[in-house]
C-alpha positions in Angstrom: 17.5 10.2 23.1 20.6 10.1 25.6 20.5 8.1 28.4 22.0 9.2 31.8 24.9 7.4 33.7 25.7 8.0 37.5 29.0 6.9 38.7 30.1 6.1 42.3 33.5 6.4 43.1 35.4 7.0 46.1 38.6 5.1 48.4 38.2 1.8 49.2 35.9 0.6 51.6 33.4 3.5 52.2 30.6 1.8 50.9 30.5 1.9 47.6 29.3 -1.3 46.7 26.6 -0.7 49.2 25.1 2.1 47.5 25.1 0.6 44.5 23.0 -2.8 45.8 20.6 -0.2 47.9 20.0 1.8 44.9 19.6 -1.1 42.3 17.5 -3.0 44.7 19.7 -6.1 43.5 22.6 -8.1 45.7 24.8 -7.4 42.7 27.8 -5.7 43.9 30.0 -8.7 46.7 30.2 -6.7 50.0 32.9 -6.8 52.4 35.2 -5.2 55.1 37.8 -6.1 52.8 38.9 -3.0 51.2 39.9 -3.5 47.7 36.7 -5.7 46.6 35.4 -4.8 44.2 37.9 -4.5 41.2 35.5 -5.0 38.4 32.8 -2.2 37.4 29.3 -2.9 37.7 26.2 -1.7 35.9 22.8 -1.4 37.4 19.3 0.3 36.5 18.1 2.6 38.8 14.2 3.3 39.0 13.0 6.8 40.8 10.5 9.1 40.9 8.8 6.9 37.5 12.2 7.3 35.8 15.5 5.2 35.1 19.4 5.2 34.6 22.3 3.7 34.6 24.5 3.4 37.2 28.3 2.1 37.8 30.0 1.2 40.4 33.8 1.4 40.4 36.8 0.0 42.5 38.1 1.8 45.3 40.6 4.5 44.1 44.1 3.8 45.8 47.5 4.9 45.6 50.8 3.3 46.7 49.3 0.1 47.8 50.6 -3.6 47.7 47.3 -4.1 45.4 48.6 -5.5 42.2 44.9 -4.4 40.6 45.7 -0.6 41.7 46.5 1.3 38.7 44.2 -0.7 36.0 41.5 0.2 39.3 42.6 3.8 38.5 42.3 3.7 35.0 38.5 2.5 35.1 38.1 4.9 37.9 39.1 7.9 35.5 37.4 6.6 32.2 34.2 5.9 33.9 34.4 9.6 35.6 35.5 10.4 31.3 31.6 8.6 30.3 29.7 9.3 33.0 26.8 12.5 33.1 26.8 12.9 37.0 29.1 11.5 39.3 28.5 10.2 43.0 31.4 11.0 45.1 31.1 8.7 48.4 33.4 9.5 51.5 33.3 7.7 55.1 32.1 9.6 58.3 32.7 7.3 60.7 36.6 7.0 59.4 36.9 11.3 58.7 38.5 13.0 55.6 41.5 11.4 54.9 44.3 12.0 52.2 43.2 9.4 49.9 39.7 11.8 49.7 41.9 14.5 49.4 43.1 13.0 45.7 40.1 12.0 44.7 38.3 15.4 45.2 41.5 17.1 43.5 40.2 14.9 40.5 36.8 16.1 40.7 37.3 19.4 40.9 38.5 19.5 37.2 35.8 18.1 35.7 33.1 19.9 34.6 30.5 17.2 35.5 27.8 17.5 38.1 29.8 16.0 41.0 27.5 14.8 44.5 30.0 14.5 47.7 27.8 12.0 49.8 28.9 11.5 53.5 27.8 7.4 53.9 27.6 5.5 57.1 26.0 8.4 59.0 23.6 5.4 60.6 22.6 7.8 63.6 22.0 11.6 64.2 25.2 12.3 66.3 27.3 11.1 63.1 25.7 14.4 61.3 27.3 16.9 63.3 31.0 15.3 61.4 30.1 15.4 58.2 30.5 19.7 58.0 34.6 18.3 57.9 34.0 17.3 54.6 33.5 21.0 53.4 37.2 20.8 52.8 37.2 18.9 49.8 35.5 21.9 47.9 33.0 19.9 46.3 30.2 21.8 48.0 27.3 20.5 50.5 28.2 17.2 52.0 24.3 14.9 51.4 24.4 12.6 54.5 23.3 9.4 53.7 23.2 5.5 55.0 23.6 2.6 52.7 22.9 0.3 55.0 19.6 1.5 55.8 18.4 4.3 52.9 18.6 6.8 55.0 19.1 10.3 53.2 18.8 8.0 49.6 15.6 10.0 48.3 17.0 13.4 48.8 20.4 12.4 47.1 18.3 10.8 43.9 16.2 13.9 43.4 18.8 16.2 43.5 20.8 13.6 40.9 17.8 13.2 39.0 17.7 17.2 38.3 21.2 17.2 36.8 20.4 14.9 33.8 20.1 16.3 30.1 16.3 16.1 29.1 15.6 13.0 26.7 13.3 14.6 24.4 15.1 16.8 21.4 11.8 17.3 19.9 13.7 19.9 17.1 16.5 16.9 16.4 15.0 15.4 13.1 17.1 12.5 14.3 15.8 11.8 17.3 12.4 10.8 16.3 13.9 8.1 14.0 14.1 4.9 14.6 17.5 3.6 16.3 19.5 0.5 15.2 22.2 -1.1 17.3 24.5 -3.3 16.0 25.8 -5.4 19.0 28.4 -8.2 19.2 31.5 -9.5 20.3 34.7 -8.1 18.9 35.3 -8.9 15.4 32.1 -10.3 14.7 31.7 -8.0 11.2 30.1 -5.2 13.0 31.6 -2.7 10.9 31.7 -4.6 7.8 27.8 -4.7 7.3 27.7 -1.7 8.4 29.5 -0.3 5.7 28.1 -3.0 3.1 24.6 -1.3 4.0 25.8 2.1 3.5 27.7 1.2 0.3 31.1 2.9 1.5 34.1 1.8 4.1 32.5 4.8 6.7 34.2 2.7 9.6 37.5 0.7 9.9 37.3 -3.1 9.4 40.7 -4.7 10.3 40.7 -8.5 11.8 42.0 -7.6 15.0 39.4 -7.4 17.8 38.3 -4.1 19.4 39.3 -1.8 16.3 36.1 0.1 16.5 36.7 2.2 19.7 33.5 4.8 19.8 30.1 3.9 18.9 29.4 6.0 15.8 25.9 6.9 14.7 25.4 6.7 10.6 21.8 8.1 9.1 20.7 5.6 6.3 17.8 6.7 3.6 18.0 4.5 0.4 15.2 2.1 -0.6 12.7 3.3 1.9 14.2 2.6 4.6 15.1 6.3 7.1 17.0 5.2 10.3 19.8 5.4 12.6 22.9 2.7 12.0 24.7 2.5 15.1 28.1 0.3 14.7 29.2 -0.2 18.2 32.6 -1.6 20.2 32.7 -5.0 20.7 31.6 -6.3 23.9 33.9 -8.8 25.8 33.7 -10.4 28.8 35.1 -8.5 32.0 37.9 -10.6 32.6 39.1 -9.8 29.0 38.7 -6.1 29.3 42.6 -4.8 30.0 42.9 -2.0 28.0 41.3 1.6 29.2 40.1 2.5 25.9 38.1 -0.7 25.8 36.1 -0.4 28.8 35.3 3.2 27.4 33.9 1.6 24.5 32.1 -1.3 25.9 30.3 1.4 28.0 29.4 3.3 25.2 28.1 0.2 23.4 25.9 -0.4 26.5 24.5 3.0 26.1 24.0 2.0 22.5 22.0 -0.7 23.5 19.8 1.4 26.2 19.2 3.9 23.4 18.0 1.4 20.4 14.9 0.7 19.3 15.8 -2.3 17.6 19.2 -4.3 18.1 21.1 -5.8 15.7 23.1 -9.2 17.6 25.7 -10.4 15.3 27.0 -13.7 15.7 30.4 -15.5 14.2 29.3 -18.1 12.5 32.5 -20.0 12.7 32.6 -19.3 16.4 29.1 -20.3 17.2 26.8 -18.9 20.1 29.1 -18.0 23.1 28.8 -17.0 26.6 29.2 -13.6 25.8 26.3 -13.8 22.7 24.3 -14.3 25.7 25.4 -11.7 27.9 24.7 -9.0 25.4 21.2 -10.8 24.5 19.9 -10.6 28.3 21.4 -6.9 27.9 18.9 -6.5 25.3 16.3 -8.2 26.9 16.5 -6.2 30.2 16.3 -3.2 28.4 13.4 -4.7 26.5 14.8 -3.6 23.0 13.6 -5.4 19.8 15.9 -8.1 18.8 17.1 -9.5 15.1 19.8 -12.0 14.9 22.7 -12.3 12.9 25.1 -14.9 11.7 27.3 -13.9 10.0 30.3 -15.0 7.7 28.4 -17.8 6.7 30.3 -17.9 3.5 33.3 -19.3 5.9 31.1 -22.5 7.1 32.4 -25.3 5.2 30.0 -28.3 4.5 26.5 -26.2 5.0 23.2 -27.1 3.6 19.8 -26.1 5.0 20.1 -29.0 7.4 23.0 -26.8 8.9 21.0 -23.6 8.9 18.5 -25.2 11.0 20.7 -26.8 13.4 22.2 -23.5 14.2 18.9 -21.9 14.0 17.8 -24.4 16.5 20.6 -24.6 19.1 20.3 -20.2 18.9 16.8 -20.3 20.0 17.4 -23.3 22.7 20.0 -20.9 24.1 18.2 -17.9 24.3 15.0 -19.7 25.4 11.7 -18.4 27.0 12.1 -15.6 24.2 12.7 -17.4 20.8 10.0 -15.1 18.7 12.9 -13.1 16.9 14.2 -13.2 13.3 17.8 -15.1 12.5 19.5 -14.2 9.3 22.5 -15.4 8.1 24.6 -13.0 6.2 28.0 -12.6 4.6 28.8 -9.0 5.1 32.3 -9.3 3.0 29.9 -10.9 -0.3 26.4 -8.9 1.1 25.2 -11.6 0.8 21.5 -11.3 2.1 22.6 -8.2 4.3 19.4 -6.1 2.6 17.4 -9.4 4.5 18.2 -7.9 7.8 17.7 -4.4 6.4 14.3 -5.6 5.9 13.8 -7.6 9.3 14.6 -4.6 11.3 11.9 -2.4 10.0 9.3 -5.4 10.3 10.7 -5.4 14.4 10.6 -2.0 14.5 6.8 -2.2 13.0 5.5 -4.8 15.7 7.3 -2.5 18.3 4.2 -0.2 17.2 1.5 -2.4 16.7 -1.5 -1.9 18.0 -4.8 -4.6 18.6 -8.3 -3.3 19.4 -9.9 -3.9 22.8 -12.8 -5.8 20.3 -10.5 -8.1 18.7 -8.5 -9.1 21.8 -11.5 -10.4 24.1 -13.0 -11.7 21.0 -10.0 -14.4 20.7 -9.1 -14.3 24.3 -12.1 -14.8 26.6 -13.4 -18.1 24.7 -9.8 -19.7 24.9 -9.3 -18.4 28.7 -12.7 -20.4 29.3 -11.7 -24.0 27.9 -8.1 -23.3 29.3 -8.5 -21.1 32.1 -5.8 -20.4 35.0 -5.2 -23.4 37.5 -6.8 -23.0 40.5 -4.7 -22.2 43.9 -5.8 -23.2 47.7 -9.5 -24.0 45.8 -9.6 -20.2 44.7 -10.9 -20.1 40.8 -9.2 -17.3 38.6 -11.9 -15.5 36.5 -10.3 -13.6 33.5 -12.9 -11.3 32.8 -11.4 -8.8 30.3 -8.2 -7.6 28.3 -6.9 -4.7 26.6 -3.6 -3.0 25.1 -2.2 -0.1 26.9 -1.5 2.6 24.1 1.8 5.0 24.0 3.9 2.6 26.0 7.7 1.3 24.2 6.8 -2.2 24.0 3.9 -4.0 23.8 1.8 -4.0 26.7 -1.4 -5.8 27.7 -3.9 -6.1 30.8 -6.0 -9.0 31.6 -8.3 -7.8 34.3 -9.0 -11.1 36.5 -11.1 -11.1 39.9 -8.1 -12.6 41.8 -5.0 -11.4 39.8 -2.4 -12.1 42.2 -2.9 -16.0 41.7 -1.9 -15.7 38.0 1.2 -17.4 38.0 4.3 -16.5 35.2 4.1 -20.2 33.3 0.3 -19.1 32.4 1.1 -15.5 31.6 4.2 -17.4 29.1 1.1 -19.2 28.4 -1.4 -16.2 27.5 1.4 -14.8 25.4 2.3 -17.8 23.6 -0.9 -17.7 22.0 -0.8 -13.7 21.8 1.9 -14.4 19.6 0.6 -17.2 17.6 -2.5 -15.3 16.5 -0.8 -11.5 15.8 3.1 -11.1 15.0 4.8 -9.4 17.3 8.3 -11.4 16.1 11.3 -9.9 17.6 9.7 -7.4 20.2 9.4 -8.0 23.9 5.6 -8.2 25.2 4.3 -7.4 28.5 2.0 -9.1 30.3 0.5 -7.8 33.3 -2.4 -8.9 35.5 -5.0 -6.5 37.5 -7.8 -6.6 39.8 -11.3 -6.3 37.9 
């Protein structure tokens, strides 16, 4: 069940952050002639061929510079080249090999990584007839490739796209269970339900933040439940993340999340929803992962009563609104107190995840309520839903309404449509799709 993680990295300024917006399709990554900005890392999906990854783009690797940001740039540099599967070496034709290519090729060629050497900016034919000088850096064939434009893109992907590990382990036992994340900010108690579900301390709890480096992987089997725990690093905001080994983990946490079938969000109760709670919630929603909610060390809220409960409950699902069909339990990992609760909510997500609703059942609810509220009409064109069914083997829930002018179907009807998908069957705590097609 591994995912795969492609990392550009290269000097400053050869178009890094380029790549990285061309390949995402997104406007993510700030471009500029400015060497030097992009300091932060970046993480993108990547869609090819009918498959994904992940992809990371990294500050420009420099040396002896005035750039204050230079050797925590370094750092990243090397531990995302550390996590990575393949990596995407990027080098400038227009400016020629230079020395700072010269180090970061010296890198490369100790790992034992798939490494790409692409030769960007080549924008017209004459430039191709530079890029054999690369051949010095001893990284093999130079790909010649424009941002700017794709150009040479598709080539580079399917050659990337050969290197990754093949997802399906079919003789791992372990990979056909069901995976549980458990996400959060640092010191959020992660660990500490972790080992009040297993029973023993199997991971170290201390009260400073960011003790749990890796993201360790713990089977559990008692009281009919058979799954994968997965206690993760806490995830922090960017601007917090100083130390080396943290970034490490919060990209390993992120793989964590890409890899679950269910997610575990643990909240402080003393703390509140933050920022950051939110972050790592659209994380899980744009990997479309099952979702249960945790607030924990409720046993530290002074003054409660099941007026509070509901406040918090409430002000939760305000925040994390259009998707508010998820389960919220609030648990005292230090007393277990209800921690068996969430136990029990995760394999009820992980059920709906899998449910399936017959063709019969679907138009029998849908096609009478689509007449008395059907879709509004657009430039005096009338929508005509005429049918709907559930697309089988697919992660999350997925269902078709074939309509005789489906591109008018607008998203506050499809919120609409599953609204009442959701009222009638319970799908709590998994994403559904909705998607519209010609009759």
């Amino acid at each position: 069940m591994s995912s795969n993680i492609v990392a550009i990295v290269g000097r400053p300024n050869v178009g890094k952050s380029t790549l990285f917006n061309r390949l995402t399709q997104t406007r993510k990554a700030i471009v500029d002639d400015v060497s030097g900005t992009t300091r932060d890392r970046l993480y993108g999906k990547v869609q090819w061929a009918g498959k994904e990854f992940s992809i990371i783009d990294t500050g420009g690797w420099v040396v002896n510079s005035d750039d204050i940001f230079e050797s925590e740039i370094c750092r990243q540099v090397t531990l995302a080249l550390e996590e990575a599967d393949v990596i995407l070496f990027l080098v400038d034709v227009q400016t020629g090999l230079t020395t700072l290519d010269q180090d970061v090729a010296k890198l490369l060629r100790q790992t034992k990584k798939p490494v790409f050497l692409a030769v960007n900016k080549v924008d017209d034919n004459a430039l191709v007839y530079q890029a054999p000088e690369f051949y010095k850096l001893g990284l093999g064939d130079p790909w010649c490739i424009s941002s700017a434009t794709g150009s040479g893109t598709g080539d580079l992907l399917d050659a990337i796209m050969s290197k990754f590990t093949n997802n399906t382990e079919e003789d791992d036992e372990e990979a056909n269970l069901p995976h549980v994340a458990v996400v959060g900010r640092p010191n959020a108690g992660k660990s500490s339900i972790i080992n009040a579900f297993i029973g023993e301390d199997r991971n170290i709890v201390t009260d400073i933040a960011g003790t749990t480096r890796d993201s360790t992987n713990t089977r559990y089997n008692k009281y009919g439940h058979d799954f994968i725990l997965v206690d993760t690093a806490g995830i922090r905001k960017k601007g917090k993340v100083t130390e080396d080994l943290e970034y490490y983990s919060v990209i390993r946490a992120i793989r964590a999340i890409e890899e679950a079938d269910v997610c575990v969000l643990m909240i402080d109760a003393t703390r509140g929803i933050e920022s950051q709670d939110m972050n790592i919630f659209q994380l899980i929603q744009k990997n479309e992962k099952g979702l249960v909610v945790v607030v924990n060390k409720w046993d530290l809220v002074e003054e409660k009563s099941s007026k509070t409960t509901l406040e918090m409950e409430r002000a939760i699902r305000e925040r994390m609104a259009p998707f508010t069909d998820f389960p919220i339990v609030f648990t005292s990992a230090i007393n277990k107190q209800r921690i068996f609760k969430v136990l029990e909510m995760v394999e009820h997500v992980y059920e709906n995840r899998k449910q399936r609703v017959t063709t019969s059942k679907l138009n029998e609810f849908f096609l009478p309520l689509i007449e008395n509220t059907p879709p509004p009409s657009i430039k005096g064109k009338y929508v005509k839903i005429k049918y709907v069914t559930q697309i089988q083997n697919t992660k999350v829930p997925t269902f078709v309404f074939y309509a005789n002018l489906p591109q008018y179907v607008r998203e506050p009807y499809k919120r609409f449509l599953e609204n009442k998908l959701r009222d009638n069957w319970d799908f709590q705590g998994t994403p559904v799709r909705i998607f519209m097609r010609d009759k």
